[in-house]
C-alpha positions as CSV (number, residue, x, y, z in Angstrom):
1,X,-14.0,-6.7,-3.7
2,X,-15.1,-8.4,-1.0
3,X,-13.9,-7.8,3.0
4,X,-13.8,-10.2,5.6
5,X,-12.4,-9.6,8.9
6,X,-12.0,-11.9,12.4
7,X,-10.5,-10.6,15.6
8,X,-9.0,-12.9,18.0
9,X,-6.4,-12.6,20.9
10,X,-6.3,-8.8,20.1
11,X,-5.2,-9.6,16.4
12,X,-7.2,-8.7,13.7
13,X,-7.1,-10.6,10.3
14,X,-8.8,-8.8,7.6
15,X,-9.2,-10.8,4.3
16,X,-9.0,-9.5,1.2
17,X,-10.8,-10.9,-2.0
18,X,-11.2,-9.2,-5.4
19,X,-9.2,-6.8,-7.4
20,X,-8.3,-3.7,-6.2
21,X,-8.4,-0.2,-8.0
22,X,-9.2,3.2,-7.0
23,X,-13.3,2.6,-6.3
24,X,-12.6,-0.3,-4.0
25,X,-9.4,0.6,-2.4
26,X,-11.9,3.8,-0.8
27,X,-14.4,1.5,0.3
28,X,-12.0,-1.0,1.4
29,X,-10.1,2.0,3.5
30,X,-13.1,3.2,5.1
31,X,-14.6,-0.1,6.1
32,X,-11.1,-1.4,7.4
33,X,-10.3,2.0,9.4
34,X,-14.0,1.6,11.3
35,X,-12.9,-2.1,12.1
36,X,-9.2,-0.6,13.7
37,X,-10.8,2.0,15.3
38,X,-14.0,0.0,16.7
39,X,-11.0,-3.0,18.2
40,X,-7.9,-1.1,18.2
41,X,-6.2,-4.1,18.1
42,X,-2.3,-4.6,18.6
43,X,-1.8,-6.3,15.7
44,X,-4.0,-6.2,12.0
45,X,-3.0,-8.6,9.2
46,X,-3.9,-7.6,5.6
47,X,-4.3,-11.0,3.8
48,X,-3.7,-10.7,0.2
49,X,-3.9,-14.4,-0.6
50,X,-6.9,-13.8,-2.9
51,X,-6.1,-10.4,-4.4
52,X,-4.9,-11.3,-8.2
53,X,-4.7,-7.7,-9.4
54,X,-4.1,-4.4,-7.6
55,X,-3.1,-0.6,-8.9
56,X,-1.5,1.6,-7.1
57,X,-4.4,2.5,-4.8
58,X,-4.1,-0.6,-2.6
59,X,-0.9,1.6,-1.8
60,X,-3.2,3.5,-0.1
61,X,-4.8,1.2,2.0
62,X,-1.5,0.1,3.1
63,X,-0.3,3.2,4.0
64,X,-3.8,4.2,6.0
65,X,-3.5,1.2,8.2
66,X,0.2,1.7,9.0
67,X,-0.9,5.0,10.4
68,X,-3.8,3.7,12.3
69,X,-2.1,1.2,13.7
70,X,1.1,3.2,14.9
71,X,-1.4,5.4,16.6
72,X,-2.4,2.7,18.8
73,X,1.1,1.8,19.2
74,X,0.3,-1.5,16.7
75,X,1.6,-3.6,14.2
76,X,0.7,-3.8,10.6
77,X,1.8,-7.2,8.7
78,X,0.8,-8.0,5.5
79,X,0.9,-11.8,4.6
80,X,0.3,-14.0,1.3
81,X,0.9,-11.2,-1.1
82,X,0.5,-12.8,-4.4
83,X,3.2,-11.5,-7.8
84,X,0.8,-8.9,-9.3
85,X,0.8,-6.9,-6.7
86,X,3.8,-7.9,-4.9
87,X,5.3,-5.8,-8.1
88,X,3.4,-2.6,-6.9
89,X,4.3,-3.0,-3.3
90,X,7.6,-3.4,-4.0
91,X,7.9,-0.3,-6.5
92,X,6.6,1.6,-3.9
93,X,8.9,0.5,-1.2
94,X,6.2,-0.5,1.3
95,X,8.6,-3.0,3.0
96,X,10.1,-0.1,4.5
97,X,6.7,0.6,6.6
98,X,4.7,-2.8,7.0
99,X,6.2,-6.5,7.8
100,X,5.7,-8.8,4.4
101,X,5.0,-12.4,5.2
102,X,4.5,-15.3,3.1
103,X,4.6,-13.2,0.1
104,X,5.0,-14.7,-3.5
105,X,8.2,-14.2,-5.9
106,X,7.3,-12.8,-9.3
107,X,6.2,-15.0,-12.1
């Protein structure tokens, strides 16, 4: 997987390319809770735009940065969700915690 992040006007983009399964989702989770904590921004986007394949784990990271960001009174939104793991985020429910945007409908 492969992390990119930008931060501008306070808001923090943070790209995500790759699959994601339980190794990557840690390293993922640590290098994006260093980024919140380092710019406590109001707002962090997790773009999933280039994210074909996730397992339950990217749960995790969702779940993480929720919590971050609510302890800096912040906004998590998570934008261009594509099927595959629309399916997981769904099964779990996560659009009871984080804003969905631009997400795809299931093949």
């Amino acid at each position: 997987m492969y992390i990119r992040s930008y931060l501008q006007n306070n808001r923090m983009t943070v790209a995500l390319t790759g699959e994601i399964d339980h190794h990557e989702a840690q390293r993922a989770m640590k290098i994006i809770a260093d980024k919140i904590d380092a710019y406590a921004p109001q707002r962090c986007t997790l773009d999933f735009r280039d994210v074909a394949f996730m397992d339950s784990s990217g749960i995790a990271i969702v779940i993480m940065c929720v919590r971050r960001m609510r302890e800096l009174g912040g906004k998590l939104i998570l934008c261009n969700v594509q099927p595959q793991p629309m399916r997981v985020f769904d099964a779990a429910g996560i659009q009871q915690i984080a804003e969905i945007q631009g997400g795809a409908q299931y093949e």
